[in-house]
N, C-alpha and C positions, 0 to 999 in steps of 0.2 A: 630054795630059801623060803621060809613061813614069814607070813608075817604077822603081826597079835593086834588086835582089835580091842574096845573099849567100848561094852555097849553101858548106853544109861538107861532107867527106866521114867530121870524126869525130862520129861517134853518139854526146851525150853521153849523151842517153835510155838507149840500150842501157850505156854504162858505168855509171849510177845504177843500171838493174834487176839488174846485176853485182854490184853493191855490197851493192845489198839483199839480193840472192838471198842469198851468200855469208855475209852477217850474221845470218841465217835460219838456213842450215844450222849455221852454230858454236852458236849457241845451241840449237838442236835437239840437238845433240852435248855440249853442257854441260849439256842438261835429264836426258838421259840417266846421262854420268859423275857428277852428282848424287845421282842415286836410288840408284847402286851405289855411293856412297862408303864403307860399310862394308866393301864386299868388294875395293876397289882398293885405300885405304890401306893396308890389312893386308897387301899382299904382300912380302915381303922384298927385292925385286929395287928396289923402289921406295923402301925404305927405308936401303939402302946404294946410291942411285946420288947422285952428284953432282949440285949446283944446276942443272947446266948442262944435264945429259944428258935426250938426248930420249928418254922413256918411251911405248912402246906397248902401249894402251890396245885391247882389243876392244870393236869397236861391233858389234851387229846391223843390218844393213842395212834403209832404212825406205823402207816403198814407197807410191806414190800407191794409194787404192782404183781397185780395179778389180771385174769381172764375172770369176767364173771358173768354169769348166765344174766337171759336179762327177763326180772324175776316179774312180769308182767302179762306174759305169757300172750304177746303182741305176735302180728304177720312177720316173717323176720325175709328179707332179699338177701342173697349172696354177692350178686352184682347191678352196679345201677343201671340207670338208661343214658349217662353222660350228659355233661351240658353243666356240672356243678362246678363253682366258683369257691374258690378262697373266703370265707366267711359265711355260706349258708349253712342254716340250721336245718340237723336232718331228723329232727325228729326232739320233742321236750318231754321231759319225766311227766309222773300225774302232779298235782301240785301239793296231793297228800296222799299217803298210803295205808289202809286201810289196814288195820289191825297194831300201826303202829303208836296209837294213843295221842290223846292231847287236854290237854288240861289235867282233869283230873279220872278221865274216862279209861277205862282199861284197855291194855293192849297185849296182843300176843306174837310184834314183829321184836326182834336184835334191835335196839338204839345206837350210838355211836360210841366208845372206850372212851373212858378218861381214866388217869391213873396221878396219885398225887407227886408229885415232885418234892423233895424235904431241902426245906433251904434254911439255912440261919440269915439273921437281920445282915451281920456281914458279908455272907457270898452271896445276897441282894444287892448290897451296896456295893461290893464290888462291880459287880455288871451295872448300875447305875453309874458308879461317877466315870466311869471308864475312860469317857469323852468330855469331861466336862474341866472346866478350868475357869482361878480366880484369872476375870479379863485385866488387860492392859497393865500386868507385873511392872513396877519398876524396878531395881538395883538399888531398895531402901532399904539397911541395916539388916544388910546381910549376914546371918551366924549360921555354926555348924550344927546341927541338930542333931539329934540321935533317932536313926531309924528307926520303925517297928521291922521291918522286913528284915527276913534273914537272907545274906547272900552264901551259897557254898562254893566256897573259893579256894579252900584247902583239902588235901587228903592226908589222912590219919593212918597208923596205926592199929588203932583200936578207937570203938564206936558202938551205937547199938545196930542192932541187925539189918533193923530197918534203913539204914544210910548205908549199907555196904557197897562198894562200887565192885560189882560184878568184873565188867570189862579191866580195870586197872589190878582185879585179885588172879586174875586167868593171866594176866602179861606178867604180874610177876611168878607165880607159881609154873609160868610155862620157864623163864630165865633162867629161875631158881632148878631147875629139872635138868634143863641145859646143861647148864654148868657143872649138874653133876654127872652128866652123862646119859641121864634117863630121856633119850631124844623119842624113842616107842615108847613107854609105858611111863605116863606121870601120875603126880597125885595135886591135889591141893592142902596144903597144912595152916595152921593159924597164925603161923609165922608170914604168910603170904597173902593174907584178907586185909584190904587197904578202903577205908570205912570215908565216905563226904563228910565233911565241917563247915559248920559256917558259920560268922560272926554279924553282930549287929555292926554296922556301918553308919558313920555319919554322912549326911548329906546338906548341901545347903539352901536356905531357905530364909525367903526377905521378909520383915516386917511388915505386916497388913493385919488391918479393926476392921472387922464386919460389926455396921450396927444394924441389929434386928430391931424393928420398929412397928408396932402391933396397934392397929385402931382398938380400943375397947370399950366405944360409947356405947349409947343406949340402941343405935340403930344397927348394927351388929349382931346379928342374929345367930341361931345353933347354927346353920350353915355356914355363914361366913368366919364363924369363933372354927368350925372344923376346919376350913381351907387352910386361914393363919397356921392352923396349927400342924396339917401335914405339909404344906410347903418351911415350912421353920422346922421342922424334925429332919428332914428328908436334908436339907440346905447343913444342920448341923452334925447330921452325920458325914457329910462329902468332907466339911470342913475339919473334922477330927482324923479324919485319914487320909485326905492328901495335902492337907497344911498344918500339921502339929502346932506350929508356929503361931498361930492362928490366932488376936484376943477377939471376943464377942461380947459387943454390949449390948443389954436387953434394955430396951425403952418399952413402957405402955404410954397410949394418951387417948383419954375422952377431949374435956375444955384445958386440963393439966396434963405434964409428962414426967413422969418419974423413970430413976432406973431401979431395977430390980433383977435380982435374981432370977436364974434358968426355970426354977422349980414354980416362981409364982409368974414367969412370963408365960405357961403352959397353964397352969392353970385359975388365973384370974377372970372372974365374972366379967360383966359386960353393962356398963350403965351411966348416965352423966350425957353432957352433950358433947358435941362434935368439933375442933379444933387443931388440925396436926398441926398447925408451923409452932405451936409447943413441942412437938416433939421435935422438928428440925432444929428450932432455935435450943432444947437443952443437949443436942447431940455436937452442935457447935460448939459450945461453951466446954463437952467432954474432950471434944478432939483442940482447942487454945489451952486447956490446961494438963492434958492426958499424952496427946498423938499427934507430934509436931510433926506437918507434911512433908516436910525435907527428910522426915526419916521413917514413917507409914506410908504404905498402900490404905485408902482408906475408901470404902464400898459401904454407903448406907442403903437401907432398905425398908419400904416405908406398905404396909398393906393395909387397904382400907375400902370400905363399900362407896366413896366418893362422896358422898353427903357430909358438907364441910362447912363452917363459920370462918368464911375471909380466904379463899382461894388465892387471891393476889398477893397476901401474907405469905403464902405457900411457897409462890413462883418466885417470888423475890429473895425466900433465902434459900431457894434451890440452886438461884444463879450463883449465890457468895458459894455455894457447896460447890457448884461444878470447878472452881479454879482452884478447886484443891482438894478433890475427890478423885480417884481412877474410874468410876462409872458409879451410877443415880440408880438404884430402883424403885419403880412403884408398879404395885400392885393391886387392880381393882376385882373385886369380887360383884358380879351381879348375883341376885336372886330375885329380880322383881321386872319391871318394865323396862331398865334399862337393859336386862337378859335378853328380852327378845329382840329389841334393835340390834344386841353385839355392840351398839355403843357403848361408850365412856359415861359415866357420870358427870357430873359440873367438874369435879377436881382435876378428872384424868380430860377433860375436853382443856384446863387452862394449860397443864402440863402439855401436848397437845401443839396449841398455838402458841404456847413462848418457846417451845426445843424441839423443833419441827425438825432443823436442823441440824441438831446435836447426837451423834450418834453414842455417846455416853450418857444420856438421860435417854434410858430403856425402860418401854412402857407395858405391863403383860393386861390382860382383860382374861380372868377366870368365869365362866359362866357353871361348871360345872367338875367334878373328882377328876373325871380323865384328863384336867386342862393345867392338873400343877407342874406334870413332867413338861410339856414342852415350854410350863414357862420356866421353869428348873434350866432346863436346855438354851432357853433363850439371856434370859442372866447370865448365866456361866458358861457361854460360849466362850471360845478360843480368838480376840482380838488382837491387832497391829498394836503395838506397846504406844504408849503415850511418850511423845518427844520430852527429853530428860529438862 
């Protein structure tokens, strides 16, 4: 009895270890732009470019271990004399290598690989907000939203190529085979290609006001006008992709606080003197007439260099905020003497001594680009809900 064979000439083997490899290497590449997300977010190129626009990203280039000769051309032993311990050092590099250049001097050694990575703003943000969350959600005006995300939860028909479901077109074309007797020798027809689908889904999501709250006096320098502005870009990208829901009020305030628009809360000058509980006090008067508490989550955010007119004004209607806010933020930017202590300025020292212990008046201190993510992380960490 013969039997008849089916040979193919496409490798699927070889396109699965393709698949794999390739799934491997991106995540190796995201384990990486993870570790440096202090030092990526903060750059300015990345911070004014568009959703769309693909951003490159330096990677170090990662190599398989290997054996490598040891290019110094040192006494070299096979075996020791014994008597070595767990932690001694058996020998250190030079501390430079000669032909491999520095500054501006030439050199004739290999340097280290780096190769760019292409990321758009959004698969940044996605590895950004990953972990992150508006804290202490309550069950405020809850509606059903319409997701961005697509779920594929159906199979079709007919579809484009690209969604074809392999495994579910071979079960029916092998059935389909069966049935007709062709149990040796099948085929696949178009009658038998069964394509993924998927639909936008609603999802639910409570009521919550982020108010962004931006110092813009005269003492507010290019530095600290750039902090506000990558932590409030970075803070309003999170916001637009995992709480749709989401409204944002922009406050500025020198000695006045007005609200204003997204486009002039980015980029208004910096001048006038110094006074936030204007801006507290006109963020209250938004949320008694705009965002009744019984039915907002309500998250103010207040950034400033700490050089203030009336501190005590400050703490006093930060207290009225806390009995009806889900968590307080403030944010101090050093650039001067108070940088070097790592202390507070006068405002965040009052803040400080009145909510010492209040774990929802969350205090960050920016000294410097690398310091917006972990205070990004530290606002919108993952808290125990606030008792209803």
């Amino acid at each position: 009895m013969t039997q008849e064979f089916s040979l193919s000439n496409d490798a699927w083997d070889l396109h699965r270890r393709a698949d794999r490899d390739r799934e491997r290497h991106n995540e190796k590449i995201r384990e990486v732009i993870k570790k440096n997300l202090a030092d990526i977010i903060s750059q300015q190129d990345i911070i004014t470019a568009d959703r769309g626009k693909i951003i490159k990203v330096p990677v170090r280039g990662l190599e398989l271990p290997r054996i490598r000769f040891d290019p110094y051309d040192r006494e070299h032993v096979g075996q020791g004399q014994g008597g070595t311990k767990q932690g001694d050092i058996l020998g250190r590099a030079p501390s430079s290598k000669e032909g491999e250049g520095a500054g501006k001097k030439a050199g004739n050694e290999p340097g280290v690989d780096y190769y760019e990575a292409e990321f758009t703003v959004d698969d940044l943000a996605e590895m950004v907000f990953e972990d992150l969350h508006l804290p202490n959600m309550q069950d405020k005006g809850i509606k059903q939203v319409l997701s961005e995300h697509a779920v594929f939860n159906t199979i079709t028909r007919r579809g484009i190529a690209s969604n074809l479901d392999r495994k579910r077109t071979l079960l029916e074309a092998y059935r389909r085979n069966m049935r007709q007797g062709n149990a040796k020798k099948w085929d696949i027809r178009e009658e038998d290609k069964r394509f993924k689908n998927y639909e936008l889904i609603t999802e639910p999501q409570r009521n919550a006001v982020v108010f962004a709250m931006r110092d813009v006096s005269g003492s507010m320098g290019e530095f600290e006008a750039y902090i506000c502005r990558s932590f409030y870009f970075w803070m309003l990208q999170f916001l637009k992709t995992k709480y749709t829901n989401t409204e944002i009020v922009f406050i500025t305030c020198h000695t006045e606080a007005k609200e204003v628009e997204e486009n002039q809360f980015f980029s208004v000058g910096d001048s006038g003197g110094t006074r936030m509980s204007s801006a507290y006090a006109l963020a209250l008067q938004i949320i008694d007439k705009r965002y009744n508490p019984r039915e907002w989550n309500i998250y103010p955010f207040l950034f400033s260099d700490g050089y203030n007119w009336g501190d005590q004004e400050c703490v006093d209607l930060v207290r009225k905020m806390v009995e009806i806010c889900n968590l307080i933020g403030y944010g101090e930017i050093g650039n001067d003497g108070w940088q070097a202590s790592l202390g507070f300025a006068p405002l965040g020292q009052a803040y400080e001594e009145a909510f010492a212990d209040n774990s929802n008046v969350v205090l960050v201190k920016i000294n410097e680009k690398g310091d917006v993510w972990p205070a990004l992380k530290k606002f919108f960490s993952k808290r125990l809900p606030l008792p209803a």
